[in-house]
C-alpha positions in Angstrom: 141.7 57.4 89.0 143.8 58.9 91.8 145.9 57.5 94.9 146.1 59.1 97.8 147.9 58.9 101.3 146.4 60.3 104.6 148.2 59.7 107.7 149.4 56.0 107.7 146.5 54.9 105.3 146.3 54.6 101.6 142.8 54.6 99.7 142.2 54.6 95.6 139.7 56.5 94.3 138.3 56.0 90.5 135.1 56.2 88.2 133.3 53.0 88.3 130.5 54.3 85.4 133.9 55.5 83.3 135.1 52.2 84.0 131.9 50.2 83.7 131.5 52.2 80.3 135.0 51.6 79.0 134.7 47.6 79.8 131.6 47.7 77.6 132.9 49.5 75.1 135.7 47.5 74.8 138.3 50.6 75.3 139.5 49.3 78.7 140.7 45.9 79.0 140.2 45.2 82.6 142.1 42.3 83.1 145.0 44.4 81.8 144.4 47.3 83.3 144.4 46.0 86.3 147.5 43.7 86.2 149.2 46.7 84.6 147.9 48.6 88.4 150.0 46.0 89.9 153.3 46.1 87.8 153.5 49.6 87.5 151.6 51.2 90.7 152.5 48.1 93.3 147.9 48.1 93.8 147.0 44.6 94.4 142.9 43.2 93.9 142.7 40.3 95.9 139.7 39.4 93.9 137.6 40.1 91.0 134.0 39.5 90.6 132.4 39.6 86.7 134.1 42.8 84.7 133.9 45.8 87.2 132.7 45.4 90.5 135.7 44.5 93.2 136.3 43.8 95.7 138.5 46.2 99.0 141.9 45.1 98.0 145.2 44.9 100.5 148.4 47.4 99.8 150.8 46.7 102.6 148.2 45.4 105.0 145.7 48.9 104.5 143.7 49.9 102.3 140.3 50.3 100.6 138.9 50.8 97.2 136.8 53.6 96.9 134.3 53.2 93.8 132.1 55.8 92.6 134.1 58.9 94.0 132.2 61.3 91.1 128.8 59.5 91.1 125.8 61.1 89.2 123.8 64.0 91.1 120.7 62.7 93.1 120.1 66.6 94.0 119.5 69.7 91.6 122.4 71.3 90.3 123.1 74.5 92.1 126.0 76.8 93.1 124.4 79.5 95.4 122.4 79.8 98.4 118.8 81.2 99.2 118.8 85.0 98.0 117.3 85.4 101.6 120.3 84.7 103.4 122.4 87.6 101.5 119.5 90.0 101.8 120.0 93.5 104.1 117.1 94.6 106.2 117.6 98.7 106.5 116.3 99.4 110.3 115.2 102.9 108.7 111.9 103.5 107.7 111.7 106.0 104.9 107.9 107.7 105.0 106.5 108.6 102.2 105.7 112.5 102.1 102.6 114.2 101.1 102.1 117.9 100.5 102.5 120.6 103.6 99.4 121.2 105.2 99.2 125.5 105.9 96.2 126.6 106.0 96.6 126.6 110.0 99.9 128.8 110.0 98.4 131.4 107.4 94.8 131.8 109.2 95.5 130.8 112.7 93.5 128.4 114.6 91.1 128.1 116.8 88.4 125.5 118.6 85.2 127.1 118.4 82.8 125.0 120.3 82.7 121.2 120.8 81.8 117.9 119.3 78.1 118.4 119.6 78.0 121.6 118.6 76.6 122.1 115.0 75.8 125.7 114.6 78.2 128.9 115.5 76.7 132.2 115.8 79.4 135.3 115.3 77.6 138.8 116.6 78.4 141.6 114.3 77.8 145.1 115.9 78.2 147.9 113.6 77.6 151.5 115.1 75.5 154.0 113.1 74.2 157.7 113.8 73.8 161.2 112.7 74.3 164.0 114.1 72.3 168.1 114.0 73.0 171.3 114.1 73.1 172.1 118.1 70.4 174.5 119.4 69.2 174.8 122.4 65.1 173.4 121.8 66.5 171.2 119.2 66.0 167.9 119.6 67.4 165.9 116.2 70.6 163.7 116.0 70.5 160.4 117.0 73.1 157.5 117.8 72.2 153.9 117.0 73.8 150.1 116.8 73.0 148.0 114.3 73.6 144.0 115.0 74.0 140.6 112.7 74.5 137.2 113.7 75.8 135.4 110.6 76.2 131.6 110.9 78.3 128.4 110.3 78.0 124.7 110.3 80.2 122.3 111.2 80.9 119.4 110.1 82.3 115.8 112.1 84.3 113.5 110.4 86.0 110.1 110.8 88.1 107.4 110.5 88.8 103.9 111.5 92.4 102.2 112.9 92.5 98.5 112.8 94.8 95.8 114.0 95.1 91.8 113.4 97.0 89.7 115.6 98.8 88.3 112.6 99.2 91.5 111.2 100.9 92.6 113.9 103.0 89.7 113.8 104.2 89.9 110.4 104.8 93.4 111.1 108.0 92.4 113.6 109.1 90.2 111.2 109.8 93.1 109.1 110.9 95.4 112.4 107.8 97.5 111.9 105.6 98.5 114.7 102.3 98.2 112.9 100.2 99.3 115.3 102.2 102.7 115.9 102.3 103.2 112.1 98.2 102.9 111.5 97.6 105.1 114.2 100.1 107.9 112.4 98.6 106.8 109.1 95.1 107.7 110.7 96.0 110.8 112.6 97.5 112.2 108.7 94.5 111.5 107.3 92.1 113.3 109.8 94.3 116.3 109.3 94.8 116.2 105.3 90.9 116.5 105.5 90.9 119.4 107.9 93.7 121.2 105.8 91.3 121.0 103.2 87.9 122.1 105.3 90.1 125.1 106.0 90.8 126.1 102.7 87.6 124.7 100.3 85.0 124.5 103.3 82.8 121.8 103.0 80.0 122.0 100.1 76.0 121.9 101.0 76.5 123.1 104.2 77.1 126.7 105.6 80.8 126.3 106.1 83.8 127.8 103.9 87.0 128.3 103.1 89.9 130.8 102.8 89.8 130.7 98.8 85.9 130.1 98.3 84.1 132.2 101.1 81.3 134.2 99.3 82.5 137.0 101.3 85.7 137.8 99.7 86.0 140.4 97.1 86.2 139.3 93.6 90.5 138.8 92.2 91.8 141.8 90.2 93.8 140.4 87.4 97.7 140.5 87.2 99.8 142.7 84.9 101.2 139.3 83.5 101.4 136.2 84.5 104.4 136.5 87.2 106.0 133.4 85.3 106.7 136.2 82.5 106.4 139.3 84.7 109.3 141.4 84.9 110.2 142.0 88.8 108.8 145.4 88.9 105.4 144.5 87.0 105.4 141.8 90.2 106.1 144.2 92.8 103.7 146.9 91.2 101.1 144.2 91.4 101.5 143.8 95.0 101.2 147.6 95.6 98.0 147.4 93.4 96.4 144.6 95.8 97.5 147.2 98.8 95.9 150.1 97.7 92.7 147.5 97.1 93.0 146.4 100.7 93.5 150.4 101.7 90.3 151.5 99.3 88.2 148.4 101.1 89.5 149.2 104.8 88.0 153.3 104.0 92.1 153.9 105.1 92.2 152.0 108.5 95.5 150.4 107.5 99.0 151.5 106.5 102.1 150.0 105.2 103.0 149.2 108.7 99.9 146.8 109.4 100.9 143.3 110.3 100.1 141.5 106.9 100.6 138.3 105.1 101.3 137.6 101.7 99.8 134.0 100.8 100.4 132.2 97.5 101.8 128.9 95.6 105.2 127.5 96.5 105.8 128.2 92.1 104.4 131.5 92.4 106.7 131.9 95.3 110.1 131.6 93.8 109.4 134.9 91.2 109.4 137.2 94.3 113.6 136.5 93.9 113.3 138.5 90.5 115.6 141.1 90.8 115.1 144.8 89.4 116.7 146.5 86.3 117.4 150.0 88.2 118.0 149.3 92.0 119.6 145.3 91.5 116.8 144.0 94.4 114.7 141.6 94.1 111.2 141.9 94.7 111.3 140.1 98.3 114.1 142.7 99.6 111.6 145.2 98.4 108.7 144.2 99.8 110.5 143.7 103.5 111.8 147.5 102.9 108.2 149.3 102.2 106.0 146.2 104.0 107.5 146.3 107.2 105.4 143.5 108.7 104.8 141.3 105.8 105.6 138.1 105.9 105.5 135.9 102.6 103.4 132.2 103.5 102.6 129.6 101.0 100.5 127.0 100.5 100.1 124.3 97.7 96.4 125.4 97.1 97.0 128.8 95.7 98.0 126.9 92.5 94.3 126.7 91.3 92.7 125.5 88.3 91.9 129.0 86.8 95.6 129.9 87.5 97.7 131.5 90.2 95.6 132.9 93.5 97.7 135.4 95.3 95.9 137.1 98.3 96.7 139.9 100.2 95.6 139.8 104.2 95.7 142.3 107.0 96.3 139.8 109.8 94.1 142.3 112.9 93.2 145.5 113.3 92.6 146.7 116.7 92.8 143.5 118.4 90.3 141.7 116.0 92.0 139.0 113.9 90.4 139.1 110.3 89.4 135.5 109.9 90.5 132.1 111.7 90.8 128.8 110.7 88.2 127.0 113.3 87.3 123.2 114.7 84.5 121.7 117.2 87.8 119.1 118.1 91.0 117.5 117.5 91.6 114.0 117.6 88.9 112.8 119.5 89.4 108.7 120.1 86.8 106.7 120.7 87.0 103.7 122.4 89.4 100.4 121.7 86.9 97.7 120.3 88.7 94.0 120.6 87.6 91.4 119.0 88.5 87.3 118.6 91.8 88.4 117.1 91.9 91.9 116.1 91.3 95.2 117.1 89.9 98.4 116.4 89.2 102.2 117.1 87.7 105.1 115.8 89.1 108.4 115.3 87.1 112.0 114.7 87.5 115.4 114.3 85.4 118.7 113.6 85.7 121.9 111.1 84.1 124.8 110.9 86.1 125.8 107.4 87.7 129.2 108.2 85.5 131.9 109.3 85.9 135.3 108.3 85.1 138.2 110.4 86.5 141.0 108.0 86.7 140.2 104.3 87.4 143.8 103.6 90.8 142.7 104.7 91.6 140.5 102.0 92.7 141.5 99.0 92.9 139.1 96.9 94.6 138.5 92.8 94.1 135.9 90.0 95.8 134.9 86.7 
């Protein structure tokens, strides 16, 4: 039980089920209680109706009794609010990566064709001839061209965007633009696929890749794994694959061709070996005595039967050796809407990578 004064008025505040319960119980005399309120405290009940319940009593002419100031809860117990309302919302989006696609940037590209086209034709002219000992009446010796048309397929593929209203919705609600972020989804897709075309082809059809062309001579085998290797074993193995490319090319290259060096971003890092005698690593070495190499990587030249390392001469006389190719890029079709959604197709076209000189590529396994 309490008293209090606010301003001019004075209100008394106690437990009526404490009271109530102490009545009953026979701990509280009420009668008592309440005379010994008006001796002691100068609080005057006007009235009293049974045990507990009274009536608003007058102190000084103000005054009212306030009964049940710590009732029971009706409501749960609880001492927080909603999680929601203490929950941050970053505005940042943070993408998920996925591998790097390089096939493009190690083979070039190029569109060959377009979306109906389904067969390429690539003329090969080779000259040939022999010549006689010169005489006047003699009439031997004779000059000749020989020509091939090997071929590829291409292959169309696609995929499918799609929108709700609702979706769309919900997507503000979380400050994502929905729509934008299919149509990035769907565009990553298309071109995960091509990366692949470009370096695996595409099986059952005339079409193939940088690391599975029939073409390509078979992998000599590394001194050791370069894991292991020592850093001259890694850069004698590189000289070994140049002197392949040099004994394939019948010596129409030389250590200042414009080449690139492909292979794994793991199989990467041990050209930072560093030698025993000259304290350079195998990179600085390579860049000294390979003028115009540049070093590419690629996820894919980590293959199942081990490390691929290959070896390309980029042109000779003008002619690039192969090309990464495509009928298109990105074609979009057209917006379909329906009752409360929408949707569009996207499509692309490969031709894998075509090869017009595999004699250029050396290439090394293990």
């Amino acid at each position: 039980m309490r008293r209090s004064v606010l301003a001019s008025e004075t209100r008394v505040a106690f437990d009526q089920a404490k009271f109530a319960a102490g009545v009953r119980s026979g701990a509280i005399n009420a009668r008592d209680l309440l005379a010994q309120m008006r001796r002691q405290k100068g609080i005057n009940f006007d009235a009293q109706q049974g045990e507990i319940l009274l009536t608003p009593f007058v102190l000084d002419g103000q005054g009212d009794l306030a009964a049940d100031a710590q009732p029971e809860l009706v409501t749960v117990m609880n001492a927080g609010i909603p999680a929601f309302l203490s929950n941050y919302l970053d505005p940042r989006i943070i993408e998920v990566l996925v591998s790097p696609m390089k096939a493009a940037e190690i083979a070039g590209e190029t569109k060959k064709g377009e979306w109906t086209t389904t067969v390429a034709t690539f003329p090969v002219i080779e000259s040939t001839g022999e010549v006689a000992a010169y005489g006047d009446f003699n009439n031997n010796g004779s000059a000749e061209a020989n020509a091939n048309f090997p071929q590829r397929q291409s292959y169309h593929y696609q995929t499918i965007t799609q929108w709700g209203q609702k979706e769309l919705a919900n997507g503000e609600l979380a400050k994502i633009d929905w729509a934008s972020r299919v149509n990035i989804a769907s565009v990553l897709v298309l071109n995960k696929f091509q990366n692949q075309s470009y370096f695996f082809g595409i099986s059952g059809l005339a079409n193939y890749g940088m690391l599975n062309d029939p073409n390509l001579s078979a992998p000599i085998v590394p001194t050791a794994a370069w894991n292991t290797a020592t850093a001259e074993q890694i850069y004698n193995d590189v000289i070994r694959q140049f002197k392949l490319l040099q004994t394939q090319a019948n010596g129409t290259i030389d250590q200042e061709a414009r080449m690139t060096l492909a292979l794994s971003p793991v199989n990467d890092v041990n050209l930072s070996k560093t030698t025993s005698f000259f304290a350079a690593n195998v990179r600085d070495q390579l860049k000294k005595n390979f003028p115009n190499m540049r070093v590419m990587t690629a996820p894919e030249y980590l293959t199942t039967s081990g490390e691929l390392v290959q070896l390309i001469v980029d042109e000779v006389e003008g002619q690039e050796t192969w090309t990464a190719a495509f009928t298109e890029k990105l074609r979009a079709h057209n917006m379909v809407v329906d009752l409360s959604s929408y949707k569009q197709k996207k499509s692309q076209g490969t031709w894998g990578t075509v090869i017009f000189r595999p004699v250029y590529i050396a290439q090394m396994l293990g």
